[in-house]
TIPA-26336 format. One record per residue (C-alpha): x, y, z; residue in three letters. Coordinates in steps of 0.25 Angstrom, whole numbers, plus 5000, padded with zeros to 4 digits. Layout:
XYZALA
...
//
This chain:
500050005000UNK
501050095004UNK
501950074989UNK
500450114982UNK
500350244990UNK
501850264987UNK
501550234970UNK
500250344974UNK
501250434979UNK
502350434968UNK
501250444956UNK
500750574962UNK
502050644963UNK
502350594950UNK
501050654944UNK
500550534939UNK
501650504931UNK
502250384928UNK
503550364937UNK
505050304931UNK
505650194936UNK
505050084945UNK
503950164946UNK
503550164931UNK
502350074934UNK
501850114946UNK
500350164946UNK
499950304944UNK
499150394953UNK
497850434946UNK
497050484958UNK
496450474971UNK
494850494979UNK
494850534992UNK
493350505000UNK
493350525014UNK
492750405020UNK
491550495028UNK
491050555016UNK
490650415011UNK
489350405011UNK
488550275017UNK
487950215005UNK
489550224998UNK
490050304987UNK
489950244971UNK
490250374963UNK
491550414955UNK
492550484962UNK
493450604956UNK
495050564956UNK
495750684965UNK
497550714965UNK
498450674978UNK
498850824975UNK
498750934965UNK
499850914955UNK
499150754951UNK
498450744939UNK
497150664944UNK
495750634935UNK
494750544935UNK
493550474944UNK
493650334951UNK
492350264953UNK
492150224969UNK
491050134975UNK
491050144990UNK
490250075000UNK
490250075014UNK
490049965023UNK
489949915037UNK
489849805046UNK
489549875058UNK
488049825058UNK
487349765070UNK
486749845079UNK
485549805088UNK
484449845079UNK
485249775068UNK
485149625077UNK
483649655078UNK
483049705064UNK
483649665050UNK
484449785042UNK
483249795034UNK
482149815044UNK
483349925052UNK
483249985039UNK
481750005037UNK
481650045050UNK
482550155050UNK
482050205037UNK
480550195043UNK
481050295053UNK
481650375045UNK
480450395035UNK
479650415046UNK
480350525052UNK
480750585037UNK
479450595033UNK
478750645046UNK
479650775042UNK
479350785028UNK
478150855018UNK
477250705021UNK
476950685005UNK
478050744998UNK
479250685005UNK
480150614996UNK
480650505005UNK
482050545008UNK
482550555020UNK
483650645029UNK
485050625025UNK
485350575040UNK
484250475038UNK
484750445026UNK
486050405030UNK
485750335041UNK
484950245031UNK
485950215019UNK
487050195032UNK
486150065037UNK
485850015021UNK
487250015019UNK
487649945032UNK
486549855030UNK
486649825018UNK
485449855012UNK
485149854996UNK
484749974990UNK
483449884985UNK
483249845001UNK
483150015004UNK
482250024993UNK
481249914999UNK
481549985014UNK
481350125009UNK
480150055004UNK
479449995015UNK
479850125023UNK
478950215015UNK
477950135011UNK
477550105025UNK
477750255030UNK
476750295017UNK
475650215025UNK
475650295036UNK
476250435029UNK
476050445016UNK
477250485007UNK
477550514993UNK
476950414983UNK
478050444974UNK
479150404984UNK
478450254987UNK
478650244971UNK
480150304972UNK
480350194983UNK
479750084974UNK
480450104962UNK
481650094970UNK
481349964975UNK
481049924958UNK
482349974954UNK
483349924966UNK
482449794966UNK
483249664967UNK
482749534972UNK
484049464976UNK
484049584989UNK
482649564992UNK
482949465004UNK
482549435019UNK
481849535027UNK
481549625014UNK
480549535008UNK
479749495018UNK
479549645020UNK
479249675004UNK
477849685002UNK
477249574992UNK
477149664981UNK
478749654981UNK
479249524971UNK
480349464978UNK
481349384974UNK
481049454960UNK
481249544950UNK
480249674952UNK
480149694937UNK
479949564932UNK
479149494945UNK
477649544940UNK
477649654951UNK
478449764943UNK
476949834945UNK
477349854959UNK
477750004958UNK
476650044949UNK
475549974957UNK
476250034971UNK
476150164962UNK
474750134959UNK
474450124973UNK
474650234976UNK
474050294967UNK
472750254972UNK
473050284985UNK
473250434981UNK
471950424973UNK
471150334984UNK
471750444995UNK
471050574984UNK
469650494983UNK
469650474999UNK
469850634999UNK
468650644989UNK
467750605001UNK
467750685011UNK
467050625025UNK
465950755024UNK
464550785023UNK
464250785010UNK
464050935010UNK
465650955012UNK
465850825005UNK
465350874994UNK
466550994995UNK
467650945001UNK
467650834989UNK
468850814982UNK
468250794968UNK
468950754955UNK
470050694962UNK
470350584954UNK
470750674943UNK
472150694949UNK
472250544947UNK
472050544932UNK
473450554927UNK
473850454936UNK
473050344933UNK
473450354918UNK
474950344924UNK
474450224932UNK
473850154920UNK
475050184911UNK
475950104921UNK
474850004923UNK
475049954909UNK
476349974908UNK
476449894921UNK
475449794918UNK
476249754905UNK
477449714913UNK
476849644924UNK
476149554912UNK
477449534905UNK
478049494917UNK
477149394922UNK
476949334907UNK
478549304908UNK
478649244921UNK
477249164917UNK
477549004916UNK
476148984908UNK
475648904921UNK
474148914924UNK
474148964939UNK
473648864948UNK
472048824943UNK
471948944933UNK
472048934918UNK
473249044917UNK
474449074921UNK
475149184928UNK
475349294918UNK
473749294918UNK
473649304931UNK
474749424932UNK
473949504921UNK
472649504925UNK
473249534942UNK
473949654934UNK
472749704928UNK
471949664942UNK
472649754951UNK
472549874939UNK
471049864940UNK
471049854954UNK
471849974957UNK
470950044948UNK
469649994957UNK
470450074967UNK
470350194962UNK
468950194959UNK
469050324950UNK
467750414952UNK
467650454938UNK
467250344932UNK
467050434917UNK
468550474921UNK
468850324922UNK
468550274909UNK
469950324904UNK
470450244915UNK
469850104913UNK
470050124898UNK
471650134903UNK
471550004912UNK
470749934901UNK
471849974892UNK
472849934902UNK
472449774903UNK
472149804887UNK
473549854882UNK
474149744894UNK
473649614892UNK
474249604878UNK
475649604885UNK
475249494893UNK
474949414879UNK
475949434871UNK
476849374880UNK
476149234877UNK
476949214862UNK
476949074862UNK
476648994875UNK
477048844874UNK
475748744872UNK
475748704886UNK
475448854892UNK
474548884882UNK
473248864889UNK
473748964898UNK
474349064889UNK
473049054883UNK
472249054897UNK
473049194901UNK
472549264890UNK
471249204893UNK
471249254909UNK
471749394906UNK
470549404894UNK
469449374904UNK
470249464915UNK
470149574905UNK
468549564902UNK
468249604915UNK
468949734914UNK
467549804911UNK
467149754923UNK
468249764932UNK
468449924929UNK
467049944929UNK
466749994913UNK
465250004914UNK
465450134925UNK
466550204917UNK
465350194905UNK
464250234914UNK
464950354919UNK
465650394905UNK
464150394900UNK
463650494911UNK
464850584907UNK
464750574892UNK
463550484889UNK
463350364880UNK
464550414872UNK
465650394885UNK
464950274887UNK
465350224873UNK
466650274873UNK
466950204887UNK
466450054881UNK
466950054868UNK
468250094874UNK
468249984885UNK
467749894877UNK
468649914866UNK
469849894874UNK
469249774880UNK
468849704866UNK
470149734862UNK
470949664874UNK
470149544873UNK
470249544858UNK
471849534861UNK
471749434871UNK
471049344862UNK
471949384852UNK
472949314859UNK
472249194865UNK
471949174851UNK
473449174847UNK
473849084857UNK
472748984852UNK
473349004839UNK
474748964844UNK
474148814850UNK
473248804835UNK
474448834827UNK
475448734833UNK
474148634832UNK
473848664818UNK
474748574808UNK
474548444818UNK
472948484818UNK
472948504804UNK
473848364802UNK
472648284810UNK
471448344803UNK
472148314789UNK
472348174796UNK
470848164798UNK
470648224784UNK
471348104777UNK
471048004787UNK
470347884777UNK
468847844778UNK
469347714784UNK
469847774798UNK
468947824806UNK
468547944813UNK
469347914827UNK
470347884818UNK
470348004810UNK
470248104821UNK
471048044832UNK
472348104829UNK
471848254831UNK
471048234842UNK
472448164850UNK
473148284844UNK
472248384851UNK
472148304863UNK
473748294866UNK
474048424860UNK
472948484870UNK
473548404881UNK
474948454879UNK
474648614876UNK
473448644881UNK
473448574897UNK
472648444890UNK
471248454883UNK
470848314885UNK
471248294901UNK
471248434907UNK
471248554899UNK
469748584897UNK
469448544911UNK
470448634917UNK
470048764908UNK
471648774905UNK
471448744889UNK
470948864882UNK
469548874876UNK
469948964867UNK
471048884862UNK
470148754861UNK
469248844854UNK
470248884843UNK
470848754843UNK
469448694840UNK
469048814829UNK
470448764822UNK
470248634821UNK
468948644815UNK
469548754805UNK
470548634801UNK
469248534798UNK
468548634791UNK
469648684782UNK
469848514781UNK
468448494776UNK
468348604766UNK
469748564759UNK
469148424757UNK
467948464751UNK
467248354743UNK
467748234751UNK
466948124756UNK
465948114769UNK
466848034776UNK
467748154777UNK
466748244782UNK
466348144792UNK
467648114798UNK
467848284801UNK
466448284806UNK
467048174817UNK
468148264818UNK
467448384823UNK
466648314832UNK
467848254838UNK
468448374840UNK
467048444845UNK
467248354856UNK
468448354861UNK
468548504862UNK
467348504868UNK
467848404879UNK
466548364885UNK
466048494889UNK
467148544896UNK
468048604882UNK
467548694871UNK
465848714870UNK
465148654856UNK
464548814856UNK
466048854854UNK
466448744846UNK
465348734836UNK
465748884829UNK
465648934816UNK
466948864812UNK
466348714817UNK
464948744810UNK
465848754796UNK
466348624797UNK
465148564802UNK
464448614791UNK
465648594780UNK
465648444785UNK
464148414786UNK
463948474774UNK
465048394767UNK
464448264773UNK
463248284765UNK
462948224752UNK
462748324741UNK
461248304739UNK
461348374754UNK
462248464751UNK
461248534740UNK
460348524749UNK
461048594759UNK
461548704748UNK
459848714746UNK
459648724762UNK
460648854761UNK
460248924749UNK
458548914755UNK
459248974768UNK
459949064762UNK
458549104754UNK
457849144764UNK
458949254770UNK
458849314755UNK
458349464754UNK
458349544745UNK
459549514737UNK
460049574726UNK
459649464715UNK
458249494716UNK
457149394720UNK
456049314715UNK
454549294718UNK
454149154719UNK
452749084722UNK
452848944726UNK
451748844731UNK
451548694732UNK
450448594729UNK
450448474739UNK
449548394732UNK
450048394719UNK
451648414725UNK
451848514716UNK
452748654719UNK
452148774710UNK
453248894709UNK
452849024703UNK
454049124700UNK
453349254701UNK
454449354697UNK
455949414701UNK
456449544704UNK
457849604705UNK
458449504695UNK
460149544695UNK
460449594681UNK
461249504671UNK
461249534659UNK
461949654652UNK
460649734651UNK
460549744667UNK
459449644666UNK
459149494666UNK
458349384661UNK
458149294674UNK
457049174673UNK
456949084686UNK
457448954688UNK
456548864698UNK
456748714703UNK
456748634715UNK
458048614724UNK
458948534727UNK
458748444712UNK
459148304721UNK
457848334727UNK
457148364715UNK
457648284704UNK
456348284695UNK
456248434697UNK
456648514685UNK
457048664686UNK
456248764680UNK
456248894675UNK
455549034670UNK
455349124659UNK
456449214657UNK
456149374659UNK
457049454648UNK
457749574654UNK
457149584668UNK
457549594682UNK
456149574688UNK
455649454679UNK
454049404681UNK
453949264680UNK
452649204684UNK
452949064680UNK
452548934688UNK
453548824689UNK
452848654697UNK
453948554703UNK
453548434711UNK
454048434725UNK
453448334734UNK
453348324751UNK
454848264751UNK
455348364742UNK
454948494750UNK
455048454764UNK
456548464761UNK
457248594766UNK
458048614754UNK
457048574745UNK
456948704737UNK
456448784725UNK
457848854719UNK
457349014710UNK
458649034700UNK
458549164693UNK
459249154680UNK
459749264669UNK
459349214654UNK
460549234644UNK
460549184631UNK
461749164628UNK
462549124639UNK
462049034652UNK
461149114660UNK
461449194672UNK
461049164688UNK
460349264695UNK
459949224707UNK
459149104715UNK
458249094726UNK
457748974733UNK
456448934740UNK
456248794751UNK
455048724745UNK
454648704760UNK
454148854760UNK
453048814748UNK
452848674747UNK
452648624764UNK
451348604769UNK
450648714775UNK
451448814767UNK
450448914760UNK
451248874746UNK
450948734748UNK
449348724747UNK
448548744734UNK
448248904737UNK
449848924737UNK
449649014724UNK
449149104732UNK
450349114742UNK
451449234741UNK
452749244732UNK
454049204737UNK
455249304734UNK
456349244734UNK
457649324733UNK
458649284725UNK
460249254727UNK
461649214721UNK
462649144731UNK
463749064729UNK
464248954740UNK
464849014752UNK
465648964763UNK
466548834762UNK
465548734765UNK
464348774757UNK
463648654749UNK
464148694736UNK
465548704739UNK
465248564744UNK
464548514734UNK
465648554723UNK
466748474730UNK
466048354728UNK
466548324714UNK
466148184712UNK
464648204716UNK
463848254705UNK
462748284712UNK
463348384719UNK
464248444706UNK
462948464698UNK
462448544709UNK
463848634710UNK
463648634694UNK
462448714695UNK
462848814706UNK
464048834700UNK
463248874685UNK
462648984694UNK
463749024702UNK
464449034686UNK
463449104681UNK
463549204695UNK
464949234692UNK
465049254674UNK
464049384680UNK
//
């Protein structure tokens, strides 16, 4: 030590230069600091210091960096055996607050304390070794429990808690000081990543309503009403307004990290009995304890309120799809419940109406501005309510669609299976392979069909809803690509459909027959009874449709015709009088038309000895007079069938090309020829015309007779039939 200060020595008086000889390498003076040990101060120094000379003739510059800190283990004293630091500590600070407070403005003080007291304080931190977090929680707990019996500044209490959120460490949080944490406190954690990062704001929030609670208990003073009446503090909650829309900004801003937390610590584990797991649960808690916290406040102006609840509306609207889009892709096995969250926090949500009480923000906007505020008040609410359900089903419908698509290609490979499955097997056969598919696939992603899953609730309706719609859109597109094919076929997917109608029925305890049996299986009921039947019953099916669709006819733009029509029993005879036509479409160059009137019974299986007939044709007229009688036999067995009809086909004379179709119209011969009809007796003559409007359609829709009947190329039946409708329908289009 003694050679160092010597070197010091030498390198001062030579200046800082470098010395000859055997001192050549010896190390240069560059400065020194000089601290006298009682200006240290307790809680150390950690600061940069300016370099200072041995004397005036050295050349010193520069600062050198110094952390000081000052310890002691002189600790034991007799309160120290008795009381743990931490508990010394808050005691002393207690008194400390206590006497600062009683000598200070009552509201405005600012927390801070004398510098003796102050002192005395950071000397026992230091000495006890207490983290700056462990002050912070101390500092705490001091003034918190001094605001309950004198209050202090609202903004000091947050300063003190945002301490706490930045100095917050878990590791320090041990012994004594978490059992005197209060529960809102997550220990062992992180505070911004445990769920309760809401602490501040809802500390804040607090408070807020105790300020606003404190101005409505002044509102009412304990008077007669006479002085009531004049001592009233009136329009109070008007000072409130700008805070509330503070409030609500970091409600939502809030709410949307609270959700994201919970969903990325959410397992997918239904929570004990429920149906959902954990990250449902946190929502709608976080969306709980808004609503409640605006029931405290019960504003009085509930006009004034309507701006308000449409912010909290907009709050769980704008906040929900956070919690959403965190569900990308869940695994099969947790997506029932992904499915089943956004399920809980959908019905949740419905009650909002409820819960923040629309129907008196609309009563009292329409005693302020009438039917129109009470208009404005429900399209707004409910326009922010339709909309969140409609993204909440938008997104239990794109979870659905994630389960359907991995489905798809093995569901397409066992109905094509059943497709090309030969008359010889039969229909067990046939569908057994889907029916185990859905079975063991259901029992691995979706907690067991079969054995548990409907009983339990934990399988989706919705998704056995959708599951169920696609599987009957498969069949349907099945059927109609093999159009034409034999019964057999038909029968076999009717087998199909009833198997499966079962089994997501589950005996009662799976999806309704009311939802099952929609629009979509009421196609392919129809597309596969129809192509079941023979073609003789497909004509007449096509007959049953066009009398229906007759008798919804009025006043279409072909015109109409004015028929008479009456039966004689005795003789079995059917008289039909075509009286005249009006509104004939034009089709000829001139803007007119030469139509005469083709009549004949329908279907011609039924009728095979009946031949058409036909009138005169009117030249150049779009109101032709007829007044020509046409007889067909039709006996009891003919009539009493429904489609058993009489078929009006307006026709356009040209004489030199094939002549052109104007329009039809049909009549049932049950309206004319059953007994105790007034057409059916000898003074039927007497009876009123018939008009008749006419019509042009085509087939429509995928499984209309027609179509059906023109797939069947091998039947002739059925191909002279298409032939005729097809010479109309040519006839239709060279117009």
């Amino acid at each position: 030590m003694g050679r160092y200060f010597k070197q010091i020595a030498k390198s001062v008086r030579a200046n800082g230069s470098a010395s000859s000889g055997s001192e050549e390498n010896a190390d240069d003076f560059l400065g020194c600091i000089n601290i006298p040990l009682n200006e240290i101060p307790v809680i150390g120094y950690d600061t940069w210091f300016k370099l200072e000379p041995r004397s005036s003739a050295s050349k010193v510059q520069g600062e050198c960096h110094l952390i000081l800190k000052l310890f002691t283990s002189l600790r034991d004293t007799t309160l120290s055996k008795k009381d743990s630091n931490v508990s010394i500590h808050q005691k002393m600070l207690s008194q400390i607050v206590e006497y600062e407070h009683a000598h200070r403005e009552p509201y405005n003080w600012n927390g801070q304390v004398c510098p003796a007291a102050w002192t005395v304080l950071t000397h026992h931190a230091v000495q006890t070794d207490l983290s700056p977090l462990q002050q912070a929680i101390i500092r705490w707990q001091c003034y918190s429990s001094h605001h309950r019996t004198q209050r202090v500044c609202y903004s000091l209490l947050l300063r003190l808690l945002r301490t706490i959120d930045a100095e917050w460490d878990p590791p320090t949080v041990r012994g004594e000081l978490v059992g005197s944490l209060p529960s809102g406190f997550p220990v062992g954690k992180n505070l911004s990543s445990s769920g309760n990062s809401h602490l501040i704001s809802s500390t804040t929030s607090l408070t807020f309503i105790e300020v606003f609670g404190s101005a409505k208990n002044v509102s009412q003073p304990l008077f007669s009403h006479r002085d009531a009446k004049m001592l009233a503090l009136t329009g109070f909650h008007n000072w409130f307004k700008s805070s509330i829309h503070k409030w609500l900004q970091i409600v939502h801003d809030r709410s949307c990290d609270r959700i994201r937390k919970a969903v990325e610590t959410d397992k997918l584990v239904p929570v004990q009995l429920a149906k959902h797991s954990s990250s449902a649960v946190e929502v709608t808690s976080c969306f709980s304890q808004v609503r409640e916290i605006w029931l405290q406040l019960a504003w009085p102006d509930s006009a004034g309120a309507f701006i308000f609840v449409t912010r909290l509306t907009d709050v769980s609207a704008t906040s929900s799809p956070c919690f959403f889009s965190f569900f990308v892709s869940p695994p099969p096995p947790s997506f029932c419940i992904a499915l089943n969250n956004t399920e809980h926090v959908r019905l949740f949500l419905s009650h909002l109406p409820h819960d923040l009480d629309w129907q008196a923000v609309e009563r009292a906007m329409e005693e302020s501005c009438g039917v129109e505020g009470k208009e404005q008040v429900y399209k707004a609410l409910n326009g922010q309510l339709f909309n969140m359900d409609l993204d909440l089903q938008r997104e239990a419908k794109r979870l659905i669609a994630l389960l359907t698509d991995k489905m798809l290609p093995e569901l397409r490979r066992y109905i094509q299976h059943i497709s090309l499955s030969p008359d010889s097997i039969n229909n067990d056969d046939a569908v057994s392979p889907l029916m185990k598919y859905l079975q063991d696939t259901m029992s691995d992603s979706l907690l067991s069909v079969r054995v548990q899953g409907f009983n339990s609730g934990l399988l989706p309706r919705r998704a056995l809803q959708s599951l169920w719609e696609l599987l009957l859109r498969m069949i349907l597109d099945t059927v109609t690509e093999n159009s034409g094919a034999q019964v057999e076929f038909y029968n076999r997917f009717q087998y199909t459909v009833e198997t499966l109608l079962q089994f997501f029925q589950a005996k009662g305890v799976g999806l309704s027959l009311e939802d099952m049996k929609t629009g979509d299986y009421k196609s392919l009921d129809e597309e596969l009874r129809l192509n079941k039947c023979s073609s003789f019953e497909l004509i007449e099916q096509y007959y049953l449709e066009k009398i229906s669709q007759q008798k919804t006819l009025k006043h279409t733009r072909y015109g109409r015709i004015s028929v008479k029509c009456y039966y004689d029993a005795p003789e079995q005879r059917l008289t039909v009088e075509i009286l005249h036509a009006a509104d004939i479409i034009a089709l000829d160059a001139n803007g007119l038309s030469d139509p005469f009137v083709i009549v004949e019974l329908c279907p011609h299986h039924l009728f095979p000895m009946a031949k058409s007939q036909r009138t005169q044709v009117k030249l150049k007229t779009l109101h032709p007079v007829f007044d020509e009688l046409f007889y067909f036999h039709v006996s009891p067995e003919h009539y009493r069938h429904r489609f058993a009809c009489l078929t009006f086909t307006v026709m356009d004379y040209d004489w030199l090309s094939t002549n052109d179709f104007a329009g039809e119209a049909v009549a049932p011969l049950s309206d004319f020829c059953w007994p105790g009809r007034p057409n059916a007796s000898a003074a039927g003559k007497s009876v009123q015309p018939v008009i008749l409007h006419l019509s042009r359609s085509k087939p429509s829709g995928t499984c209309s007779p027609e179509l059906m009947l023109d797939a069947r190329i091998g039947d002739r039946e059925a191909q002279e039939f298409v032939r005729r409708l097809k010479e109309i329908e040519k006839s239709m289009e060279e117009e």
